[in-house]
Residue frames as qw, qx, qy, qz and C-alpha x, y, z in Angstrom:
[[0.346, 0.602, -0.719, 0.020, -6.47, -7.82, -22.96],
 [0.260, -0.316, 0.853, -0.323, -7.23, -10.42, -20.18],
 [0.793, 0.293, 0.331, -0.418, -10.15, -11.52, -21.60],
 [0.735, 0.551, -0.349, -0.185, -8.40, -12.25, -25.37],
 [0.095, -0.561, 0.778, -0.267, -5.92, -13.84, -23.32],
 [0.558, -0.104, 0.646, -0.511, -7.98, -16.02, -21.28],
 [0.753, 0.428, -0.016, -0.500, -9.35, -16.96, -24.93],
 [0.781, 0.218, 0.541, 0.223, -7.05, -17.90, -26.36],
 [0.329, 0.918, 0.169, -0.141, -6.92, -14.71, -28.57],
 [0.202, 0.860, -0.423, 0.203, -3.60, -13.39, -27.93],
 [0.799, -0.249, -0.437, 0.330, -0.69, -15.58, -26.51],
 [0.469, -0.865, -0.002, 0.176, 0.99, -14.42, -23.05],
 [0.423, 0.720, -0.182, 0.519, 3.63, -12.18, -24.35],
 [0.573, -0.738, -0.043, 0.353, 6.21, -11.17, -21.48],
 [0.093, -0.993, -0.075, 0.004, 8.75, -8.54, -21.99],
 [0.602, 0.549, -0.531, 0.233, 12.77, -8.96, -22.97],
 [0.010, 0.470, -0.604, 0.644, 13.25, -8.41, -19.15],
 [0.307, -0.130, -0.939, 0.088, 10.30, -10.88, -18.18],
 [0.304, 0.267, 0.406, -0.819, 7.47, -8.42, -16.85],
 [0.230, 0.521, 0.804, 0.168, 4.19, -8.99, -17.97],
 [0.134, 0.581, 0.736, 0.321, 3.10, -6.17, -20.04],
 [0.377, -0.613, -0.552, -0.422, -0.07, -5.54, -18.99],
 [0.684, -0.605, -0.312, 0.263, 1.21, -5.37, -15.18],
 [0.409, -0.053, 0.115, 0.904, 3.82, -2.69, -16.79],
 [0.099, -0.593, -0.435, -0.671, 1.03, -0.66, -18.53],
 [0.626, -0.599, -0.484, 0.120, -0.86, -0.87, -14.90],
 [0.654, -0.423, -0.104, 0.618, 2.00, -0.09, -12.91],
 [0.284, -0.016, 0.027, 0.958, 3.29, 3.24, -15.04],
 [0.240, -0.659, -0.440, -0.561, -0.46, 4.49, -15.54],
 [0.477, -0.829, -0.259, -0.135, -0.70, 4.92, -11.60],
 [0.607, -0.292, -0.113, 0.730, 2.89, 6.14, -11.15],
 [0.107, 0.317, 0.250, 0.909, 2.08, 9.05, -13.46],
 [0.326, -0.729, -0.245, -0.550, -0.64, 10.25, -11.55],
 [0.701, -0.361, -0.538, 0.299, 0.48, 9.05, -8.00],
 [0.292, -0.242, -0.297, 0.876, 2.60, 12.42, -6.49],
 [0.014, 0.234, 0.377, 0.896, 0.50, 14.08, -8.04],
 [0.569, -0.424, -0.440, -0.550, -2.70, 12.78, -6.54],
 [0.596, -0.273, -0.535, 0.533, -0.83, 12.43, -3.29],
 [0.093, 0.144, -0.188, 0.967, -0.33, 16.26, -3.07],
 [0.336, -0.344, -0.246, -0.842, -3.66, 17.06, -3.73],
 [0.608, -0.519, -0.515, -0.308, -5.02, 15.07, -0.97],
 [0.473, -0.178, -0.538, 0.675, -2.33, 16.11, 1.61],
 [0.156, -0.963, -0.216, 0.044, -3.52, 19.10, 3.96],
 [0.389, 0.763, -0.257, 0.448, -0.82, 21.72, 4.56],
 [0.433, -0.716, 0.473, -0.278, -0.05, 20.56, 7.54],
 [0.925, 0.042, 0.372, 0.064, 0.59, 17.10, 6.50],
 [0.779, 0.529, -0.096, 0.323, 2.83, 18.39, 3.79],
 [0.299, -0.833, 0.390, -0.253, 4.73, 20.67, 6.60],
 [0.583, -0.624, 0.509, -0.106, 5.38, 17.59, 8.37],
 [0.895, 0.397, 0.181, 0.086, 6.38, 15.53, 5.45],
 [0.453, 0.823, -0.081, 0.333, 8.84, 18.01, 4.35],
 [0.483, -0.788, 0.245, -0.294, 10.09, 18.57, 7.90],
 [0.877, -0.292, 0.383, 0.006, 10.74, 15.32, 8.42],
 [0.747, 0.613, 0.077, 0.247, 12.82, 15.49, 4.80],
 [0.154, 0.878, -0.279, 0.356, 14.59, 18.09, 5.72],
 [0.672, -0.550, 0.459, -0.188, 15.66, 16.38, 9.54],
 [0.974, -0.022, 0.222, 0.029, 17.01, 13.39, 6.92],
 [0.670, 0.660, -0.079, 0.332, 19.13, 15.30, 5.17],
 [0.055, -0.783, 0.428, -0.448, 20.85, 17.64, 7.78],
 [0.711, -0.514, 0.464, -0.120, 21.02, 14.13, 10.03],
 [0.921, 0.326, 0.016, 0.212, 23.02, 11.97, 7.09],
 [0.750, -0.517, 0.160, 0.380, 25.94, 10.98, 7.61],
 [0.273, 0.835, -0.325, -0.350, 29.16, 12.70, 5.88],
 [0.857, 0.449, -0.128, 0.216, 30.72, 10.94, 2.57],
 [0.583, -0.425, 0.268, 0.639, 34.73, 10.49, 2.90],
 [0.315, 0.867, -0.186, -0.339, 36.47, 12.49, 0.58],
 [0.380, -0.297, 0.735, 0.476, 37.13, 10.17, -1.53],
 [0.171, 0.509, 0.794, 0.284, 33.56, 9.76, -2.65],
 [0.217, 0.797, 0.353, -0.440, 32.70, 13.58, -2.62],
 [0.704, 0.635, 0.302, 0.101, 32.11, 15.03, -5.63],
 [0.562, 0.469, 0.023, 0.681, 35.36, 17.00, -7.58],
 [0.076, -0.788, -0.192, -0.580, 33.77, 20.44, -6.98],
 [0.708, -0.683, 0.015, -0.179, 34.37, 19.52, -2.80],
 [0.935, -0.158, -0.058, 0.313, 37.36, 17.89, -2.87],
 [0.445, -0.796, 0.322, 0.254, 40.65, 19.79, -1.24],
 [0.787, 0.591, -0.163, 0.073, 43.72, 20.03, -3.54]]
């Protein structure tokens, strides 16, 4: 595609939203493999401390007011 480009072939086409494409195409091809090919190269101790450290963000976030918690939480 860069080459017909470069020609002359095709004209530079950009996206309703102004992305190029090609740099979309790019960009979701290596998101779809990415966690995937992340896992596989973590050891299990690397995912331990990954997770760990997940877990330490959640239980250390701060609490929502109860205006913004969901229905299901909120006190009648």
């Amino acid at each position: 595609m860069i080459a017909q480009l470069a020609t002359g072939e095709l004209d530079d086409v950009k996206t309703d939203d102004g992305k190029d494409p090609a740099a979309v195409a790019l960009g979701r091809k290596g998101g779809l493999k990415g966690g995937k090919a992340r896992a596989k190269k973590l050891t299990a101790r690397e995912r331990s401390a990954i997770a760990k450290a997940a877990a330490k963000a959640r239980w250390n976030a701060t609490e929502r007011p109860a205006d913004e918690a969901s229905p299901k939480t909120r006190r009648k």
